[in-house]
C-alpha positions as a LaTeX table, in Angstrom:
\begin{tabular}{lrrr}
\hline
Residue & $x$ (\AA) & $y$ (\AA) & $z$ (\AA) \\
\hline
Unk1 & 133.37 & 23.80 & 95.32 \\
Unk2 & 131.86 & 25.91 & 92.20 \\
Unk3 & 131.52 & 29.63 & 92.86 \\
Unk4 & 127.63 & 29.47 & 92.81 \\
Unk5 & 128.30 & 27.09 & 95.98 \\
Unk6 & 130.56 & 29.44 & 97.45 \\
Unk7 & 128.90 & 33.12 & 97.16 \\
Unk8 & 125.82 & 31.53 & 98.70 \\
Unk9 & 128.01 & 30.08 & 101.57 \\
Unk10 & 129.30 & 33.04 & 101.92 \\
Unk11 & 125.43 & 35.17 & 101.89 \\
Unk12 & 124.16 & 33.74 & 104.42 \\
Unk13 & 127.31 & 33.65 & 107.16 \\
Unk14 & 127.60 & 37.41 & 105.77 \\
Unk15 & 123.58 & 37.70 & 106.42 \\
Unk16 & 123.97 & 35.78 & 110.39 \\
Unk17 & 126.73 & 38.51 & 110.98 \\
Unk18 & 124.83 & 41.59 & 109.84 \\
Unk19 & 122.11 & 42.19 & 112.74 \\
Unk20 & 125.26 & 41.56 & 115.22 \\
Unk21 & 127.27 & 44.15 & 113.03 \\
Unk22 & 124.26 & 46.64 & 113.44 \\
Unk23 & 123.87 & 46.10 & 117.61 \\
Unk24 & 127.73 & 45.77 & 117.96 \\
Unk25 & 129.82 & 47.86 & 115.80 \\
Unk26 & 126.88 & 50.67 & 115.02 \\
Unk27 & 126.82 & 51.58 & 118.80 \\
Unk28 & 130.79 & 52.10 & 119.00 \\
Unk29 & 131.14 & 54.25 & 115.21 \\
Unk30 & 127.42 & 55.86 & 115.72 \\
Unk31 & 128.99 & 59.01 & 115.21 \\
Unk32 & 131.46 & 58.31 & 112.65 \\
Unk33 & 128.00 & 56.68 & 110.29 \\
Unk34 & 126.19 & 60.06 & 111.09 \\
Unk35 & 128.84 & 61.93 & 109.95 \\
Unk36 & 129.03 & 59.97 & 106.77 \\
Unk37 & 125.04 & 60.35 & 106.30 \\
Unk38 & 125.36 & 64.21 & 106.81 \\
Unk39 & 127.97 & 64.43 & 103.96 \\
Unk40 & 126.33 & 62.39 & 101.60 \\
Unk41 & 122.86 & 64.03 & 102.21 \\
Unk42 & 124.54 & 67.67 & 101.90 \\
Unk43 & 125.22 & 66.97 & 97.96 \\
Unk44 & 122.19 & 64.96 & 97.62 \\
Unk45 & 118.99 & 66.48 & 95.51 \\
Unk46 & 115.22 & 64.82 & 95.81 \\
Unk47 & 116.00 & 64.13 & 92.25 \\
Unk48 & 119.32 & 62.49 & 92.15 \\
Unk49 & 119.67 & 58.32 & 92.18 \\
Unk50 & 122.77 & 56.94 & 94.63 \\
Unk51 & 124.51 & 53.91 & 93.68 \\
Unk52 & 126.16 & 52.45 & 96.76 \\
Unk53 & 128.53 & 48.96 & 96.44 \\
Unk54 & 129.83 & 46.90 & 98.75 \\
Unk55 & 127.22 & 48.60 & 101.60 \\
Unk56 & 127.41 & 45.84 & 104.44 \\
Unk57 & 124.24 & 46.04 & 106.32 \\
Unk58 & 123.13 & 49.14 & 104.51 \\
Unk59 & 123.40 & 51.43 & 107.58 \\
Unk60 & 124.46 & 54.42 & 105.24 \\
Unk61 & 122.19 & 53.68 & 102.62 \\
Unk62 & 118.88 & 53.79 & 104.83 \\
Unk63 & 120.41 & 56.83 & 106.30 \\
Unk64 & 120.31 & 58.71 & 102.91 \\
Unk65 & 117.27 & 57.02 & 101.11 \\
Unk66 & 114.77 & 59.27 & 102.12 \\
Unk67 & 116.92 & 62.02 & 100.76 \\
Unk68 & 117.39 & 60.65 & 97.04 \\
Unk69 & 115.06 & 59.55 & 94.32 \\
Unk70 & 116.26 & 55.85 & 94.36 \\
Unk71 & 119.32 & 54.30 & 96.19 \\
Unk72 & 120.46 & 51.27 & 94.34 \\
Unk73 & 122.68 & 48.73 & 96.40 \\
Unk74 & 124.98 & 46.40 & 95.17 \\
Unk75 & 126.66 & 43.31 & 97.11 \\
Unk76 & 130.23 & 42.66 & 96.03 \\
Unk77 & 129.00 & 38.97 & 96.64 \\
\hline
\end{tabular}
């Protein structure tokens, strides 16, 4: 199989899993993600772009965007 193939193999099983990542795993580290929001959005300016990689379901990077300019997200796949 050619790594084109693959990666979108992988996207969409990755893709099924996020929305039961979010109602699963968000409920038991809730805290632990607000936590991580509240440190991030303590050095953040209106002004400043975040560049966030390898985000999963983008639970931290919703939490921030209406705190930066732009957050740019990039899948590792």
């Amino acid at each position: 199989m050619d790594d084109t193939t693959r990666q979108q193999k992988e996207r969409i099983i990755w893709d099924k899993q996020a929305s039961r990542y979010d109602d699963h795993v968000f409920k038991i580290y809730m805290n632990a993600y607000d936590l991580s929001i509240e440190k991030v959005r303590s050095v953040l300016a209106p002004d400043r772009q975040v560049l966030e990689i390898g985000c999963g379901s983008g639970i931290i990077a919703l939490g921030i965007d209406p705190y930066a300019k732009q957050v740019i997200v990039r899948r590792l796949i």
